[in-house]
KOLTINU-364445 format. One record per residue (C-alpha): x, y, z; residue in one letter. Coordinates in pm, whole numbers, plus 50000, padded with zeros to 5 digits. Example, Ala and Ser with C-alpha at 12.3 -4.5 7.8 and 13.67 -1.06 7.14 Angstrom:
2
512304955050780A
513674989450714S
***
This chain:
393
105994006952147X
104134003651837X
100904013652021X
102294039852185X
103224056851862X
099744051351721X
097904071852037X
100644100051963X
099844103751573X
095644100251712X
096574131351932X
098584152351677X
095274147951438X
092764159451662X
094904189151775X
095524198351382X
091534189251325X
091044212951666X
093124237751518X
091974239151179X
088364245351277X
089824275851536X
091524294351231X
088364289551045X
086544307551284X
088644332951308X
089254344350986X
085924359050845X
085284380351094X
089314392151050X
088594396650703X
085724420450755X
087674439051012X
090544444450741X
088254448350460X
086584477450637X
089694492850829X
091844491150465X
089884483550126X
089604515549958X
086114522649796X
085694512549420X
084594530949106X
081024526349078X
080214499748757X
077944509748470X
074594494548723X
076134505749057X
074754533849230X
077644559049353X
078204560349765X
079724599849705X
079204628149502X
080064619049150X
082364642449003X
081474654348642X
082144683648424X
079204706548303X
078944733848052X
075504756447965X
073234755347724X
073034787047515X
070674803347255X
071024809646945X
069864819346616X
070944791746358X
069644787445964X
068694757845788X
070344757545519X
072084727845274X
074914734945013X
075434717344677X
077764722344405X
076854730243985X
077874750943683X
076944777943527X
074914783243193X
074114811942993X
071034825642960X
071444813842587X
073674799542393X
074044785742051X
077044776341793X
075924789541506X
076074764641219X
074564768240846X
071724747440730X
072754748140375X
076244741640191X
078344772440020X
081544796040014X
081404822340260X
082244857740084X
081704877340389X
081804880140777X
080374902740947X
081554900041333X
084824901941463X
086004875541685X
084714888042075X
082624913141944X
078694917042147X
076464915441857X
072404923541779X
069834905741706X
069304910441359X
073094916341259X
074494895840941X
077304871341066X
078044849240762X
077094856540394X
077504828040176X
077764831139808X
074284835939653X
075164849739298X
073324815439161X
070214813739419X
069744855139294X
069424844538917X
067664825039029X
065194842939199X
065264867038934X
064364840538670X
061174828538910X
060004866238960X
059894869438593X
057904837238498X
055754851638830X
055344884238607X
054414866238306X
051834844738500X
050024873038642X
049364890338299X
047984859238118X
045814859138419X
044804894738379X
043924891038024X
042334854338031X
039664872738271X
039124899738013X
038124874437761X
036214854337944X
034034884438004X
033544887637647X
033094850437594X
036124846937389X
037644817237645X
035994795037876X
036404798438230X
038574767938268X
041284785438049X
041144812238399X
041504786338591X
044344772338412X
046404809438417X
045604812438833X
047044780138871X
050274791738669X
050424823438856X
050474802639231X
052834779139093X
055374809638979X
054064824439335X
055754795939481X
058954795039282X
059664828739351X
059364816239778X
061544789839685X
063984815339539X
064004835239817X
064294813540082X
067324798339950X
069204834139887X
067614837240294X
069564808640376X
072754817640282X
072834849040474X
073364841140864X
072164862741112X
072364866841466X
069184855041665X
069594869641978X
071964898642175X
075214885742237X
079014880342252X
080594862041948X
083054839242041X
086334824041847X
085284819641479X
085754789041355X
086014800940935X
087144820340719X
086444842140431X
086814817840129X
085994784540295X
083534762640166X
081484749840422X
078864717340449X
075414719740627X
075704720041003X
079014729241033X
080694748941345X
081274786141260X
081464805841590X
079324802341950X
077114826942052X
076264835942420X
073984859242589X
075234862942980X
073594895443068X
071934867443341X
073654836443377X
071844798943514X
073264779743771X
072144739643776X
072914721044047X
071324689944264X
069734685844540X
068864652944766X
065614640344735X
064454647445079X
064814685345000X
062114678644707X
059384697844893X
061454726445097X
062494740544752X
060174764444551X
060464785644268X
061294821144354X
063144808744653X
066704823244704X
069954813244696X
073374821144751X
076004815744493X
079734816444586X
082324809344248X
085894797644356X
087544819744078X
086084850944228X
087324845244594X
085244868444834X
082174875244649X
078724860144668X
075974865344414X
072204861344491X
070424841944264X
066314828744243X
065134794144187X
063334793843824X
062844756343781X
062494725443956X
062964692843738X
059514671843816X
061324637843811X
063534625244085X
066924611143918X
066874572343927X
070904565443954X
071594598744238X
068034601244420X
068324640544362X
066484669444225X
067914689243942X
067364726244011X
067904756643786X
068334794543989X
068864824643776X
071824854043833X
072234888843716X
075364892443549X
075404929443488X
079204928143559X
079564904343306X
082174886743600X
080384852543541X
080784830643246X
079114800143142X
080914768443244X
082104784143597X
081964762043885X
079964772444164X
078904765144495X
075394769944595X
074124776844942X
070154771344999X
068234786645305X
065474763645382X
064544785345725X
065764800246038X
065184789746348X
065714823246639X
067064813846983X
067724775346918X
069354759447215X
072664742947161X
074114722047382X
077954704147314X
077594670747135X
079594652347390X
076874659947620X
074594634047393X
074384601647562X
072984574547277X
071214545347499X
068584523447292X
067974538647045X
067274573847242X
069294604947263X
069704612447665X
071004644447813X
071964645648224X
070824676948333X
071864694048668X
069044704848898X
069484720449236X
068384694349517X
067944697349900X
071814691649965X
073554706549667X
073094696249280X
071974663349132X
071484648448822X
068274645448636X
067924626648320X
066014640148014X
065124619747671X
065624646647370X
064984657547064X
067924668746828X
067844690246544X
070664705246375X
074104702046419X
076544736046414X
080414734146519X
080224704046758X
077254718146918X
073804700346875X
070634716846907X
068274703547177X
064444707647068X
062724703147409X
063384697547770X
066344723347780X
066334760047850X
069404782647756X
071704788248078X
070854747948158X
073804730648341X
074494700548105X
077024671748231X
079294669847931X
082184645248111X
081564616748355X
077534610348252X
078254573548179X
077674566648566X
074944583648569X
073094566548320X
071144542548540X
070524563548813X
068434598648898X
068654625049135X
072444616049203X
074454642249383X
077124654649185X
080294673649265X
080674700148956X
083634711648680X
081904736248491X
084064740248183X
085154773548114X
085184783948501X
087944799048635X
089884773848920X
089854787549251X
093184799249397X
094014783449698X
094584802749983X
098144798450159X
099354775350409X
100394789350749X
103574773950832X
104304749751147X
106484729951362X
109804749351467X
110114768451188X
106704788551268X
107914795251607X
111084806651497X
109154828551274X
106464841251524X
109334846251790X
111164869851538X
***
């Protein structure tokens, strides 16, 4: 009995083994008949090539004229400008500009009191007076060999001393009158009649705007596209609307240390007298134009070691394909990028859908040109019973 069972469980492993090996023969060749009859097709990967057409949107490149220009941001200076302060100490007894007033060169602002520095003056002219004379007469008697010639040279050296008091004199009664040095608009005095006043003190400011400066900076790598005489464009928040033109006078010659920047200075007629010093204004430098650039949308840009690449559509034997094309870039306007080589204005351009095209060339591609109109569909006839019905009637 037991041996009996044994030669059953023998059989009922070879028939499993037998089986086992049947179903393993079967099943690739199963698989492959499913796999073809139902897999759908995958996406292509970054490295695969594409079995179809690969569907991507375009858009064209187009010309046009762009400027190269750079903005920057400064304030505005007078032409000139001073506070006028005195260089000596005294009690003003008169003023001679009202506060606002445009003013000459020339004109008296401040008189200080200089009833002391006259007597002064009077006293030295005097002495001067007496000087000469002795002089005059010292060289009469040395003619007639009544003195000796040192006693002449004694009374000249009296008469340039008193020649030199009598400066003195003066230039102290100069001092205490104040007087405008240039054309110009007085601003808020400061004193008043009566107040006794130290050396260097403030008294009122003085500024000529008939043409005003703007200063502003530039970075370092504009150093050698800015020249004197070059134009600008000056725009002043305040005076919303209106742009003044204005001509580089100055370049700084030193680089800043702490900014890496370029002070500049450009000049502006102010015949309106609309600008004032201290303004803030915004600058707008044309460094060149470049006519018929050719733009393309940045998206199109496709960044791949260290290169800018652009998929370009070309017309093949069997419809369009893709080429691709290392660029140059230039400048950037509005989301658009201008292309420097290798693209012609009215260029197809895959903007959408170039990543699988990165690895590959002449691909076909199945196009979405942006800004196309979609075609309209044409209707659908109707069948079945209802079409009869319809045709019968």
């Amino acid at each position: 009995m037991k041996r009996l069972h044994l030669s059953v469980a023998a059989v009922g492993l070879i028939a499993a083994s037998l089986l086992a090996w049947w179903w393993q023969q079967r099943a690739p060749s199963s698989a492959s008949g499913a796999g073809v009859a139902n897999a759908a097709p995958s996406a292509p990967g970054r490295g695969a090539t594409p079995a179809g057409p690969v569907s991507v949107e375009v858009a064209r490149a187009e010309a046009r004229d762009l400027t190269d220009d750079t903005t920057a941001v400064g304030s505005l200076r007078s032409r000139q400008g001073v506070v006028i302060r005195p260089e000596v100490s005294g009690r003003i007894v008169r003023l001679g500009f009202v506060d606002g007033q445009r003013v000459k060169r020339g004109q008296l602002l401040v008189q200080f009191d200089d009833s002391l520095p006259q007597a002064q003056l009077r006293q030295a002219q005097a002495q001067l007076a007496i000087a000469r004379t002795t002089l005059q007469r010292n060289a009469e008697l040395v003619a007639q060999n009544f003195v000796t010639q040192s006693v002449v040279d004694q009374a000249q050296a009296n008469v340039a001393v008193a020649e030199a008091q009598v400066a003195l004199a003066r230039a102290t009664v100069d001092k205490l009158r104040i007087l405008a040095p240039f054309d110009g608009q007085a601003g808020i005095r400061q004193v008043n009649v009566g107040d006794y006043l130290k050396d260097g003190a403030d008294i009122v400011a003085l500024e000529d705007s008939s043409s005003v400066y703007v200063d502003f900076n530039l970075p370092e790598r504009f150093a050698t596209r800015i020249k004197p005489q070059q134009k600008v464009a000056v725009a002043i928040d305040s005076l919303a609307g209106q742009t003044f033109s204005a001509v580089v006078e100055a370049l700084e010659p030193q680089i800043t240390a702490d900014g890496r920047a370029i002070a500049v200075r450009a000049r502006v007629p102010n015949a309106s007298a609309q600008l004032r010093p201290g303004m803030f204004a915004r600058v707008k430098v044309v460094l060149g134009q470049r006519p018929g650039a050719v733009l393309v949308p940045e998206e199109a840009l496709l960044p791949q070691a260290g290169k800018e690449l652009l998929i370009k559509v070309v017309d093949g034997p069997r419809g369009p394909t893709s080429q691709r094309l290392e660029v140059r870039t230039g400048l950037r306007r509005d989301g658009k990028v201008e292309i420097l080589d290798g693209v012609a204005a009215g260029d197809r351009i895959v903007t959408a859908g170039q990543q699988q095209l990165a690895r590959g060339d002449a691909l076909p591609l199945k196009l979405v040109e942006l800004g196309a109109k979609p075609a309209q569909a044409a209707p659908v006839a109707p069948s079945g019973p209802a079409a009869s019905a319809a045709r019968a009637g």
